[in-house]
KESE-20641 format. One record per atom (N, C-alpha, C): y, z, x; residue in one letter. Coordinates in pm, whole numbers, padded with zeros to 5 digits, always signed. Example, Ala and Ser with C-alpha at 12.3 -4.5 7.8 and 13.67 -1.06 7.14 Angstrom:
<atoms>
-00569+00780+01319a
-00450+00780+01230a
-00330+00780+01320a
-00225+00708+01285s
-00106+00714+01367s
+00003+00787+01290s
</atoms>
This chain:
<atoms>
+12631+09203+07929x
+12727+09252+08027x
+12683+09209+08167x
+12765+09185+08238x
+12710+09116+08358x
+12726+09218+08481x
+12628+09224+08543x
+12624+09317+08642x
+12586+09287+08818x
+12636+09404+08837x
+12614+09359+09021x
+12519+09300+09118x
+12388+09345+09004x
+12240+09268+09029x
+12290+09112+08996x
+12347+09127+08871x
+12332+08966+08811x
+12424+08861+08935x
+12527+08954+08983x
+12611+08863+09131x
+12515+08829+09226x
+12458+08942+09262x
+12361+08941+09368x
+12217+08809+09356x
+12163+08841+09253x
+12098+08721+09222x
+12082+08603+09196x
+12249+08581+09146x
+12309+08420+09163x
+12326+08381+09281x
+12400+08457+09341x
+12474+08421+09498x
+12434+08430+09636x
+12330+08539+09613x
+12289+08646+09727x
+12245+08524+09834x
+12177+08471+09800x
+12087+08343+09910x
+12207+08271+09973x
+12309+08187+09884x
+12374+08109+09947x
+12433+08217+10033x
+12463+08335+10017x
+12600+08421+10082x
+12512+08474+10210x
+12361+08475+10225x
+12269+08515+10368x
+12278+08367+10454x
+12323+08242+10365x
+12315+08175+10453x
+12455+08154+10588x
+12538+08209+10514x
+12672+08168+10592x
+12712+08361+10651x
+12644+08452+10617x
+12658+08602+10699x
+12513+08646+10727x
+12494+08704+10835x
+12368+08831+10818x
+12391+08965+10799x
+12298+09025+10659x
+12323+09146+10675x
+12242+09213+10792x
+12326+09344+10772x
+12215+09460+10888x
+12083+09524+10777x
+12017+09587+10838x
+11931+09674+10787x
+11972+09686+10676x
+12084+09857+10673x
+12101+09945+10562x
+12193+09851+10450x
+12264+09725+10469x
+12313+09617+10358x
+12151+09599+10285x
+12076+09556+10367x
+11968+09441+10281x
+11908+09553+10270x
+11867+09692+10280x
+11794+09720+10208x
+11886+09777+10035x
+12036+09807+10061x
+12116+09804+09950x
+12112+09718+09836x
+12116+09573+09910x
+12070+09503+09824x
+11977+09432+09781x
+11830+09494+09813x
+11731+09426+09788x
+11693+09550+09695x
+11740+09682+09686x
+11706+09774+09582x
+11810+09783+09443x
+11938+09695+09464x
+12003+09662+09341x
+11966+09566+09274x
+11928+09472+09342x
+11859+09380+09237x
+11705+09452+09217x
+11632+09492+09277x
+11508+09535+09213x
+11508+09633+09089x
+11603+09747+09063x
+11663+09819+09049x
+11613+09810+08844x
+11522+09888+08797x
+11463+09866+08659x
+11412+09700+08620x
+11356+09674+08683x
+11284+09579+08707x
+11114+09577+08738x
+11051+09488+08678x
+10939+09534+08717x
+10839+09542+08932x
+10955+09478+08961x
+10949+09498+09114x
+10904+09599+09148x
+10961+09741+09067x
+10979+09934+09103x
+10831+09950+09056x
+10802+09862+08936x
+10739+09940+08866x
+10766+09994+08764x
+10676+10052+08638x
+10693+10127+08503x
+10656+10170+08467x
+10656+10252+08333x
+10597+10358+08301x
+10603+10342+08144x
+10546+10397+08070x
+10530+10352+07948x
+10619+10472+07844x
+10682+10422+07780x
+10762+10536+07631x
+10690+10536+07511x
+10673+10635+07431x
+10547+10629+07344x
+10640+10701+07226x
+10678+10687+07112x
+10752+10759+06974x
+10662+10839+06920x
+10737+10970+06935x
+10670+11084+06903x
+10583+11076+06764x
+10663+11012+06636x
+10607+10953+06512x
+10576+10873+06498x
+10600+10725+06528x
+10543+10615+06477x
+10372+10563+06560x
+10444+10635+06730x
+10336+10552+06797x
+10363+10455+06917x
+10478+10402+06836x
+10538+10238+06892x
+10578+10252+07023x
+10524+10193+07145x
+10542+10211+07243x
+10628+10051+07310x
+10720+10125+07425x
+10716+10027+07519x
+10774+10071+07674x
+10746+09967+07764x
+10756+09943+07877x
+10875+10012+07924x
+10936+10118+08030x
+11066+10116+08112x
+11024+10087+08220x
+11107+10031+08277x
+11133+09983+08419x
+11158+10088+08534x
+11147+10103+08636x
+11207+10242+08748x
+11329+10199+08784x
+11397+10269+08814x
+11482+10279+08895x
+11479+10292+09022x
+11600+10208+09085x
+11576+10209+09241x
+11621+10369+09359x
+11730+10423+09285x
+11765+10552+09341x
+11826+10524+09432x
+11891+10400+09509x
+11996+10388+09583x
+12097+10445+09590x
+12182+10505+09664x
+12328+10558+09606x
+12461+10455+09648x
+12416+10325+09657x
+12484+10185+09665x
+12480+10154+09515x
+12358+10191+09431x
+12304+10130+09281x
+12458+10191+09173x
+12514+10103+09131x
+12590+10125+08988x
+12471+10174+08902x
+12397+10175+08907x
+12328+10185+08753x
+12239+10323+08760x
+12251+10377+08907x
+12157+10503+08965x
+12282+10657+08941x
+12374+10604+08940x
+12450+10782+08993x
+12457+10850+08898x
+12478+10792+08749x
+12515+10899+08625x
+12422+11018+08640x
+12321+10996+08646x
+12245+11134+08623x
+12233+11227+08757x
+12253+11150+08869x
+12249+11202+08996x
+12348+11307+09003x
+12486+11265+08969x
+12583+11326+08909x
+12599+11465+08852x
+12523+11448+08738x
+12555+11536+08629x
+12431+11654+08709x
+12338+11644+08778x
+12238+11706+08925x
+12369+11804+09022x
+12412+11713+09044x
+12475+11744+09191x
+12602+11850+09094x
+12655+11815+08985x
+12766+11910+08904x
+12686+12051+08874x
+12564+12035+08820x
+12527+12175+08774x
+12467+12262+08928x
+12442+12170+09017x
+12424+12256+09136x
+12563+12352+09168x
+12665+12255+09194x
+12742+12283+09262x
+12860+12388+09158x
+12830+12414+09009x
+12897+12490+08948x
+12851+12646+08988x
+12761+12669+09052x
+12687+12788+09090x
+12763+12829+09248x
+12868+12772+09329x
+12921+12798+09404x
+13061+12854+09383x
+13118+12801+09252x
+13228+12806+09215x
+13328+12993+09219x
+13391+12993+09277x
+13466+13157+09241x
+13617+13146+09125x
+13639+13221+09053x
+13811+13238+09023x
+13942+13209+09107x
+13952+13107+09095x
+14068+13079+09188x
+14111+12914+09095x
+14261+12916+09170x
+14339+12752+09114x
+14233+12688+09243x
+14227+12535+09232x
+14211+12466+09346x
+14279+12376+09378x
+14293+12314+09471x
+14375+12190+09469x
+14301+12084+09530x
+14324+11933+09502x
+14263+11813+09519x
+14380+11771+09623x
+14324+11735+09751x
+14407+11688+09871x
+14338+11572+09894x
+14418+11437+09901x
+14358+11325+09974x
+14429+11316+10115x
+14321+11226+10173x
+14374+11190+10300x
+14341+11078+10357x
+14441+10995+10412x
+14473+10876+10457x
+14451+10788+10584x
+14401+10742+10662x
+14461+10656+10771x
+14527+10574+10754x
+14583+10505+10842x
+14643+10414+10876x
+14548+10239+10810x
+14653+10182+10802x
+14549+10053+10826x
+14536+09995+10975x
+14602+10007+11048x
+14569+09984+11215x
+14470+10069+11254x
+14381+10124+11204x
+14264+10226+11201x
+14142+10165+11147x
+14187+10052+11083x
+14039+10017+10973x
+13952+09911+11063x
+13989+09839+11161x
+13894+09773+11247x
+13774+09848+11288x
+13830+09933+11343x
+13790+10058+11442x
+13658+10148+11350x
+13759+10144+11234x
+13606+10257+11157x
+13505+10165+11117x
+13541+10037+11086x
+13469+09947+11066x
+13320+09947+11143x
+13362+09895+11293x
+13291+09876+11408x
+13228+09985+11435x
+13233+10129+11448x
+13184+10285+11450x
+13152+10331+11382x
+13153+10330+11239x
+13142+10368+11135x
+13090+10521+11120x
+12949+10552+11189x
+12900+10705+11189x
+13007+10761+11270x
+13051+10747+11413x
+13097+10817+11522x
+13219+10817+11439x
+13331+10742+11331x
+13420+10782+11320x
+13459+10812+11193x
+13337+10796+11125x
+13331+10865+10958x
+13326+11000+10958x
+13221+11041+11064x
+13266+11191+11155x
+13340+11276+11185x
+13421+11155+11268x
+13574+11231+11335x
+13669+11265+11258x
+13669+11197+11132x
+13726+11199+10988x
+13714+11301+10925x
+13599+11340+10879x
+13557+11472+10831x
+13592+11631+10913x
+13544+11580+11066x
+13600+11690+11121x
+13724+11725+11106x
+13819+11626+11135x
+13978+11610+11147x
+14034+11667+11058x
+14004+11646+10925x
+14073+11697+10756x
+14062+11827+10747x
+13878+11852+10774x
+13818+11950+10768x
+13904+12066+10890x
+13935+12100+11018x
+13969+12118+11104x
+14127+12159+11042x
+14156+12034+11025x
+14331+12051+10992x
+14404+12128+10855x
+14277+12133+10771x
+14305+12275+10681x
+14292+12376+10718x
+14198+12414+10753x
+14094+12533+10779x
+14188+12625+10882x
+14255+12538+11022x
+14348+12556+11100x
+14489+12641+11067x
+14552+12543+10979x
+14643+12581+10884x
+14646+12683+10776x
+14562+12702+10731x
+14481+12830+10609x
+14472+12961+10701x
+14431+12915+10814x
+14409+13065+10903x
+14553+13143+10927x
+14661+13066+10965x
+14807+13064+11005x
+14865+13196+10840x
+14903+13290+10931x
+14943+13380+10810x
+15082+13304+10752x
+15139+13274+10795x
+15270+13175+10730x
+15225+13148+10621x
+15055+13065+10573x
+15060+12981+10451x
+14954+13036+10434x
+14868+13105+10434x
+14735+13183+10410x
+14712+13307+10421x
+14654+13281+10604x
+14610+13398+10619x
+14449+13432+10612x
+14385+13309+10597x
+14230+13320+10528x
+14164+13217+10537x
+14013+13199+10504x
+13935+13076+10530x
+13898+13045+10377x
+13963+12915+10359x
+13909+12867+10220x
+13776+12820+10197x
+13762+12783+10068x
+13643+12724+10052x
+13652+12535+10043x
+13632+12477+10082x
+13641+12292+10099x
+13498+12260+10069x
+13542+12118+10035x
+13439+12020+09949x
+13536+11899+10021x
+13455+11835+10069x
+13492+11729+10058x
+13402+11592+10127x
+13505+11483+10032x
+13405+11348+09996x
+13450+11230+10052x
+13384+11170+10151x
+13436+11045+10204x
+13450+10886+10070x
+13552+10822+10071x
+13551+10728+09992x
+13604+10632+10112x
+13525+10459+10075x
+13600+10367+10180x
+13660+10216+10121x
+13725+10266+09950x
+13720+10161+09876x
+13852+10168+09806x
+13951+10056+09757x
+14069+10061+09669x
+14011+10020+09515x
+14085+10035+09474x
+14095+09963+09363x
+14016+09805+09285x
+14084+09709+09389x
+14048+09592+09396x
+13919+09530+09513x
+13855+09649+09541x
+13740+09659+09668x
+13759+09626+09772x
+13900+09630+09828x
+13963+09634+09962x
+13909+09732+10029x
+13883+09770+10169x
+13845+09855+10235x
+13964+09918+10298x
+13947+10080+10222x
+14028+10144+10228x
+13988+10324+10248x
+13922+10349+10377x
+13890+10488+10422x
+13978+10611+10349x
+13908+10684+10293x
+14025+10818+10317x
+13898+10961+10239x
+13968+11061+10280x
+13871+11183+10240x
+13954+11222+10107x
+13903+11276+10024x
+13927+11336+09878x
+13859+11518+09910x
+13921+11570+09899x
+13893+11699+09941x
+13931+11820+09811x
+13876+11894+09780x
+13909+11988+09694x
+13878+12121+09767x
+14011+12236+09783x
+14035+12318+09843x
+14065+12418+09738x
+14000+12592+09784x
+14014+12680+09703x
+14202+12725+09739x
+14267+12812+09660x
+14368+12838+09663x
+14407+12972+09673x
+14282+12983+09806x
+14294+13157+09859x
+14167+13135+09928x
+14151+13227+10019x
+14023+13235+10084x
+13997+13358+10120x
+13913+13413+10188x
+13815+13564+10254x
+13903+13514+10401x
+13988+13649+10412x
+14025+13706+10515x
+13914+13772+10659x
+13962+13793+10766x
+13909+13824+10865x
+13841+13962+10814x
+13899+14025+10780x
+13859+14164+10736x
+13780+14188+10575x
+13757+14035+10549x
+13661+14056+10431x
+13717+14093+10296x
+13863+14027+10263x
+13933+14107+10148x
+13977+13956+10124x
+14011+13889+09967x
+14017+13799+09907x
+14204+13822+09926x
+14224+13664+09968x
+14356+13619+10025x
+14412+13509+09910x
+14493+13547+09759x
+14497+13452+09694x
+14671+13375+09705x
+14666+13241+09741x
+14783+13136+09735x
+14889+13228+09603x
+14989+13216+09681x
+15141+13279+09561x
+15218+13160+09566x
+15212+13043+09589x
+15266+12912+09584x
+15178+12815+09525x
+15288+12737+09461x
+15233+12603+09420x
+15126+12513+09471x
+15126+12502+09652x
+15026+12472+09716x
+15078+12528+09862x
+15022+12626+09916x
+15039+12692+10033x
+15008+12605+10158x
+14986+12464+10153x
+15002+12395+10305x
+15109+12293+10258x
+15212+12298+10309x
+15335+12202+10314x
+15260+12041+10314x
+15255+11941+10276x
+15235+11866+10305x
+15250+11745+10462x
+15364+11760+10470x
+15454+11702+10531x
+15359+11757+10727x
+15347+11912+10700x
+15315+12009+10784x
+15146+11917+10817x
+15112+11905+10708x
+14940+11880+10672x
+14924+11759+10767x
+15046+11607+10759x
+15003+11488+10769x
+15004+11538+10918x
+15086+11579+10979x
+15169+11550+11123x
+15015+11632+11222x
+14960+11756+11133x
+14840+11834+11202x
+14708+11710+11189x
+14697+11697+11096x
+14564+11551+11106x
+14568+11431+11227x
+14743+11377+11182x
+14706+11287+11298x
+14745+11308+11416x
+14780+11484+11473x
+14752+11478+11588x
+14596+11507+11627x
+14543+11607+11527x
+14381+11634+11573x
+14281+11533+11542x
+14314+11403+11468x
+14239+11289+11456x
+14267+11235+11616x
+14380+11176+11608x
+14384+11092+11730x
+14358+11178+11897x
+14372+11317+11869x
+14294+11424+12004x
+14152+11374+11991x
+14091+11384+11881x
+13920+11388+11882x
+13879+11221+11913x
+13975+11124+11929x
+13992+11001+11881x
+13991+10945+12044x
+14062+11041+12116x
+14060+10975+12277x
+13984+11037+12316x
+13897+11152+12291x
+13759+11216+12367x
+13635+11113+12310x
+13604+11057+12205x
+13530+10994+12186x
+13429+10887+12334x
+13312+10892+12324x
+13284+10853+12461x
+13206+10711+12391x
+13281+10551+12298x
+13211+10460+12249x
+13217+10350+12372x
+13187+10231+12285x
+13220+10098+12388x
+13285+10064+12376x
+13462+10107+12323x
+13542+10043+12407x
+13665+10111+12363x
+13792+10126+12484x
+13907+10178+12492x
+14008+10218+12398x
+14011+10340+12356x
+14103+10338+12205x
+14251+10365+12264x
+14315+10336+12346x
+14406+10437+12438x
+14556+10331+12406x
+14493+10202+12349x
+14610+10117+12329x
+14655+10145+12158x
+14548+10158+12091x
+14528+10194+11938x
+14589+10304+11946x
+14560+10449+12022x
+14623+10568+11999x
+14767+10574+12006x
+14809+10533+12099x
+14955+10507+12134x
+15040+10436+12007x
+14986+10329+11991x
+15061+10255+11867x
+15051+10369+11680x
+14918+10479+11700x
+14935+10535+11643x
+14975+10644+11572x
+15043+10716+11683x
+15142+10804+11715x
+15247+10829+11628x
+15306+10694+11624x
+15437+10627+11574x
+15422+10619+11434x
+15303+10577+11396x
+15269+10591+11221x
+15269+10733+11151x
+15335+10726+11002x
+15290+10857+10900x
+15128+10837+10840x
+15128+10921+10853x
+14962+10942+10804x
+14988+11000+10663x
+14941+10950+10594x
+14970+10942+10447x
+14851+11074+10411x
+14902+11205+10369x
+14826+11340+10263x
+14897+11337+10148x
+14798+11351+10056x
+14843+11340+09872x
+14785+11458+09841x
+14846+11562+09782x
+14795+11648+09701x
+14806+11689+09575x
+14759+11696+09483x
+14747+11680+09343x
+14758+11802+09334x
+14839+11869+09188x
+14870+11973+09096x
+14719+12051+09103x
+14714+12156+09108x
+14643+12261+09125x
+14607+12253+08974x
+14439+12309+08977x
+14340+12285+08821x
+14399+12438+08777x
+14407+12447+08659x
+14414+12573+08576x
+14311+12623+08557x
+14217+12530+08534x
+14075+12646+08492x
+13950+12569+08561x
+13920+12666+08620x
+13803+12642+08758x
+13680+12569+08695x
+13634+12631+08572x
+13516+12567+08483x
+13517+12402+08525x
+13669+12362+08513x
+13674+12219+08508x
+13681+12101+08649x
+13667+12255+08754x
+13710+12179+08880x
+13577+12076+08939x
+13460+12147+08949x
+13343+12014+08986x
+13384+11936+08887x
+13367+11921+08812x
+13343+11805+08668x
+13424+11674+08738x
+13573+11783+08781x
+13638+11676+08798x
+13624+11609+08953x
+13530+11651+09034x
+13497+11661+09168x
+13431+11541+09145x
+13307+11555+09051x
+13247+11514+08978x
+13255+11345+08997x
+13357+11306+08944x
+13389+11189+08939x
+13380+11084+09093x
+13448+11201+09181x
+13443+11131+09301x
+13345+11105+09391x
+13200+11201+09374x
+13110+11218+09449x
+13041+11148+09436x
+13006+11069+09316x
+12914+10984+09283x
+12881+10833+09264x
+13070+10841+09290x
+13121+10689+09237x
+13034+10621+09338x
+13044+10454+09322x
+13026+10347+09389x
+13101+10242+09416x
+13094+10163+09474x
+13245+10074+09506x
+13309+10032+09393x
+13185+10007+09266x
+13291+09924+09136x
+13159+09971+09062x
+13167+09963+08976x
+13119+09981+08843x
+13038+09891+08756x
+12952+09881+08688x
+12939+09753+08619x
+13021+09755+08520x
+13063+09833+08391x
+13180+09822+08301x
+13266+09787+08350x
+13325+09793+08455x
+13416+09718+08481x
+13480+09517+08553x
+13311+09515+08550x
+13268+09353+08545x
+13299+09300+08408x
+13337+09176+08429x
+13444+09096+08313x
+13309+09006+08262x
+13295+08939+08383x
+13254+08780+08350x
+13237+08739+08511x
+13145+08648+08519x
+13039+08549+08652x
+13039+08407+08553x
+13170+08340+08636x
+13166+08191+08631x
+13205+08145+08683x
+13150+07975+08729x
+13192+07918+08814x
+13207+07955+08937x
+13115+08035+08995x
+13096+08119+09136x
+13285+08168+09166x
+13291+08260+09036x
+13399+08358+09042x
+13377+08497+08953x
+13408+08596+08975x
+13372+08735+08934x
+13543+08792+08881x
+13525+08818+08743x
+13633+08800+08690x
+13607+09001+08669x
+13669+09103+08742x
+13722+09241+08685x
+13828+09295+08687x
+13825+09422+08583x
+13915+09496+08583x
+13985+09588+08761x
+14081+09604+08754x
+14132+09729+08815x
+14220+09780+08815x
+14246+09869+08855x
+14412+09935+08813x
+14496+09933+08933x
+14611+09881+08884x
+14719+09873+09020x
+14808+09971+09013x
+14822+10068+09094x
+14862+10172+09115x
+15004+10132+09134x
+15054+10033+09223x
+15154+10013+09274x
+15261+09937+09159x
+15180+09935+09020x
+15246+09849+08963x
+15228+09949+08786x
+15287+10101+08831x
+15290+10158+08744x
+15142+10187+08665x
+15020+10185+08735x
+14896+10228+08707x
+14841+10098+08632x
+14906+10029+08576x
+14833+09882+08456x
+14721+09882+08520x
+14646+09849+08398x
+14495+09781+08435x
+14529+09606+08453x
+14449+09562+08513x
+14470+09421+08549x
+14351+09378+08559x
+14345+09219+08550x
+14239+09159+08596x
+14221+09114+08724x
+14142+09093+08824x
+14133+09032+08947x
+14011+08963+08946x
+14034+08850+09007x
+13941+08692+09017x
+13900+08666+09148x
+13801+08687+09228x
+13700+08671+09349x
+13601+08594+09339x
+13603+08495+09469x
+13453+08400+09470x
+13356+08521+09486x
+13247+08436+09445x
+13102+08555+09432x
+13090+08593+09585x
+13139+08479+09655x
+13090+08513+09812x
+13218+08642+09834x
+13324+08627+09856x
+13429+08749+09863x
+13371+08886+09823x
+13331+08877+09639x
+13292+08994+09590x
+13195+09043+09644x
+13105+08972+09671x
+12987+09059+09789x
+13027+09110+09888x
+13133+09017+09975x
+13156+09067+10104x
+13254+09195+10117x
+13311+09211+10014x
+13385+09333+09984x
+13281+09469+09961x
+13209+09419+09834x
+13096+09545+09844x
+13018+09554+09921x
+13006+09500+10034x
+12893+09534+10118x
+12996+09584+10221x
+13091+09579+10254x
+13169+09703+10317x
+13165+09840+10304x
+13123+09859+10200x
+13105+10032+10127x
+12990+10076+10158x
+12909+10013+10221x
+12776+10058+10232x
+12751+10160+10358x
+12741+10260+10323x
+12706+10371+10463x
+12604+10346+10530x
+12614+10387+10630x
+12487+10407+10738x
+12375+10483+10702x
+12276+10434+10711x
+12199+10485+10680x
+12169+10685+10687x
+12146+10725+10593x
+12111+10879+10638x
+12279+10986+10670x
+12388+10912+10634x
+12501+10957+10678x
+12571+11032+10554x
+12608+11121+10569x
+12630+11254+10442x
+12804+11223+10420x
+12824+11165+10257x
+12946+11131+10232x
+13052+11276+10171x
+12884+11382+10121x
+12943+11508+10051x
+12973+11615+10201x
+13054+11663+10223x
+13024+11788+10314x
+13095+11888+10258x
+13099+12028+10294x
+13160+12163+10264x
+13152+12244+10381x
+13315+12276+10402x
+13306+12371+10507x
+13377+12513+10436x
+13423+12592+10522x
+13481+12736+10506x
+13383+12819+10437x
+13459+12878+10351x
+13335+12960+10274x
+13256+12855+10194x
+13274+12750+10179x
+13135+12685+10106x
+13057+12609+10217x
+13082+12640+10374x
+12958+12589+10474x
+12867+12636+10420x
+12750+12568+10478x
+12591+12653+10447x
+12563+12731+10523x
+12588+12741+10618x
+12549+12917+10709x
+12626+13003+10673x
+12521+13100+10622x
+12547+13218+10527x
+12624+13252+10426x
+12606+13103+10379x
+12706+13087+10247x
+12635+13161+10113x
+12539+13234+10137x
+12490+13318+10034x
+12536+13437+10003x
+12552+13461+10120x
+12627+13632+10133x
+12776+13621+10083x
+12797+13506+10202x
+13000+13486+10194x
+13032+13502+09992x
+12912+13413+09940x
+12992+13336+09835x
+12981+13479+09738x
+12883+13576+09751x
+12847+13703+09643x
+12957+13757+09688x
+13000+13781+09823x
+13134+13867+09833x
+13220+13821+09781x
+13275+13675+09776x
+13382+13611+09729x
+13363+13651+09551x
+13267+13597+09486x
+13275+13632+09357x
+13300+13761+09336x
+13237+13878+09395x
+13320+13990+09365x
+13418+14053+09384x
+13539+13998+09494x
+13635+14020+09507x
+13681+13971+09425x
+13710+13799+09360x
+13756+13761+09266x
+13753+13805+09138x
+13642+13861+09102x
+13565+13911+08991x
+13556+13796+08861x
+13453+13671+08942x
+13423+13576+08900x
+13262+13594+08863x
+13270+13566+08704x
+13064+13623+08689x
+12989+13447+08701x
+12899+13496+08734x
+12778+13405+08787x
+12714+13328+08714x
+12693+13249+08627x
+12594+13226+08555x
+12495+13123+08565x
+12373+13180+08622x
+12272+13052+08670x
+12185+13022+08539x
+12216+12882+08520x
+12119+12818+08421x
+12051+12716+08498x
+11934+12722+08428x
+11794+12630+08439x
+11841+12507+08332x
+11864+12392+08352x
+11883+12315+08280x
+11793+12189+08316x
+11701+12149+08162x
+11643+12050+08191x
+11670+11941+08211x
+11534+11785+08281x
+11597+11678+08262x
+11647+11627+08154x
+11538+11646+08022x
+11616+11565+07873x
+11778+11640+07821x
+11781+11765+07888x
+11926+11824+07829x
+12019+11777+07908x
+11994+11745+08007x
+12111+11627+08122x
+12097+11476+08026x
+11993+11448+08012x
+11978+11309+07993x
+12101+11309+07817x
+12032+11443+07745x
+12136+11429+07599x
+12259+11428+07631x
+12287+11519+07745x
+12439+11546+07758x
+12496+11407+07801x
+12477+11307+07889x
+12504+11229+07927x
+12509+11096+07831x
+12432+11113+07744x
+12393+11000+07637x
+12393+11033+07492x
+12394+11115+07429x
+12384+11176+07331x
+12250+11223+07303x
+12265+11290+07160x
+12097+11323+07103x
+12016+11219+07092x
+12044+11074+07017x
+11960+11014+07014x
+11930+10868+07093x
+11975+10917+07234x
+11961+10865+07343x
+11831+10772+07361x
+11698+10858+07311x
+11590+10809+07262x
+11574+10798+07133x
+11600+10763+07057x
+11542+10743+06942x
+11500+10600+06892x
+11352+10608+06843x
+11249+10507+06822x
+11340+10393+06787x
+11330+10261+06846x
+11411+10140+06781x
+11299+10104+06658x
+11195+10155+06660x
+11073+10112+06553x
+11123+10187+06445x
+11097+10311+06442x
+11085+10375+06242x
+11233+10446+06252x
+11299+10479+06358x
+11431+10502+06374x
+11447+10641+06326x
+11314+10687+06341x
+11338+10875+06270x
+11274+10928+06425x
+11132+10933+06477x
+11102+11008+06626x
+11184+10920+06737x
+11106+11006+06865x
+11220+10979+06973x
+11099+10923+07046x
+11126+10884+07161x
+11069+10787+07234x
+11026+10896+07376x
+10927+10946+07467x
+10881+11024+07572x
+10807+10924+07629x
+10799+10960+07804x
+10718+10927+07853x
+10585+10928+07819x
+10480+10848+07769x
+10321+10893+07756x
+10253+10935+07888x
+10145+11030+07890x
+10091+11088+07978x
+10012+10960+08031x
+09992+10909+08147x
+09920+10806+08226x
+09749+10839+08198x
+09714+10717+08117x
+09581+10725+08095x
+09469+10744+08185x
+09398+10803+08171x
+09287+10941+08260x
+09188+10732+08299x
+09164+10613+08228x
+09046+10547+08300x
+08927+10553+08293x
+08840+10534+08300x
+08711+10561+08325x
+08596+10509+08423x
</atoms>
């Protein structure tokens, strides 16, 4: 199967000769190709019965790495099922403009920011408004800056509770299908985007951009409300961890062309193939690459972190949502994710394969 390392390692040289990356690119991709390799380093697997040992490779732990998030994932799900209360939720995306994408381009922290605030802000705003609430929800939400076909394409993915804790401390639950109008939603974003958008103090004038953006719809999608909450990270899940593309979804590397899947939305969901020089396909994924140290997960309302300990015990008991904290190990993540015999000896094909304890020396 051919993978993003395997692009990177064909191409990578010719493609530094004709661009420079910054920093946080080359160190992206100098830890995808290192990435279970003996570069990291290894550690040895030893079969509980036979004996038969061999070599794994480390992992790089990038969160650029296709080959790093599954388990990071299935981490960040069992954390975050311990926040969860009784309630529908709903999945809200949100949009800019494409006359916007230069701009985030060039700023990227200062306006990956303004982004988060803006969404964040323009619910929370609206939720308070007794018309459609009345209350402060709970939000999650996840910056993505990628389409389909690895076009660069900004927008927040947000999952919102469908009721929130009132001023007076009494659980406020949604009697509608989705209690913020949509329509209501786009018109509040891009006025409090483009407000936070002309206070900005960068290097250089947004005042011609704002104006022309006025005139644009700002595209909010909100998806059918989950029936059963159990399932709502899981499905959060998916979005938090992703990476620009996938390796399963790599075809084939020939002829300095990168042959994958994607799905065209616009064309009744079909999966399709799409064909990119190796130099393109890099230069597309190295668009996705965050700034260094820059937080793609955030949570505000009742799931901020200041004093989200207290907020969240009151919320569960108003809801009368029970708690259940489990201790779950690494190998019971690792089965769940892979099956039982995830390890099992390729030698006698009956024990399983463990790390061996690092020999003591003498």
């Amino acid at each position: 199967m051919v993978e993003v390392s395997d692009i990177f390692a064909a191409h990578m040289d010719d493609y530094r000769q004709s661009r420079r990356l910054g920093p946080v690119e080359n160190k992206a991709v100098c830890s995808i190709l290192a990435c279970r390799t003996s570069a990291l380093g290894a550690h040895i697997d030893r079969c509980d019965s036979c004996g038969h040992e061999k070599i794994s490779y480390n992992s790089c732990r990038n969160r650029h790495c296709p080959k790093c998030q599954s388990f990071a994932k299935e981490v960040w799900i069992d954390k975050q099922k311990q926040n969860l209360v009784s309630t529908q939720y709903f999945h809200v995306v949100f949009t800019v403009p494409t006359e916007l994408q230069s701009a985030l381009l060039r700023h990227q922290t200062a306006l990956y920011n303004l982004l988060f605030k803006a969404t964040a802000e323009t619910v929370i705003e609206l939720c308070a408004d007794r018309k459609y609430l009345g209350a402060k929800p709970g939000i999650t939400a996840v910056l993505h800056t990628w389409g389909q076909s690895l076009n660069y394409h900004p927008h927040i993915h947000m999952l919102v509770t469908g009721g929130g804790l009132t001023a007076c401390g009494k659980w406020q639950a949604s009697r509608k299908k989705f209690f913020l109008p949509v329509r209501v939603l786009s018109k509040k974003f891009r006025g409090k985007f483009l407000y936070l958008l002309s206070r900005e103090k960068l290097s250089e004038n947004f005042n011609t951009l704002i104006r022309k953006l006025r005139g644009k719809d700002w595209i909010v999608y909100c998806k059918p409300p989950f029936g059963n909450a159990g399932k709502v990270v899981e499905y959060l899940g998916r979005y938090t961890h992703r990476v620009a593309i996938s390796n399963n979804r790599i075809i084939q590397l020939e002829g300095g062309r990168v042959f994958f899947r994607f799905r065209d939305y616009a064309d009744g969901n079909q999966t399709k193939i799409m064909t990119l020089s190796a130099h393109e396909f890099i230069r597309r994924f190295l668009l996705h690459v965050l700034p260094a140290g820059f937080r793609k997960i955030r949570h505000y309302g009742i799931f901020a972190s200041r004093d989200k300990t207290m907020r969240l015990k009151l919320c569960r008991r108003l809801t009368g949502t029970k708690q259940t904290i489990q201790s779950i190990s690494t190998m019971d993540r690792l089965i769940s994710l892979f099956g039982a015999d995830f390890n099992l000896c390729p030698c006698c094909k009956n024990g399983h394969m463990a790390r061996a304890p690092p020999s003591s020396g003498n």
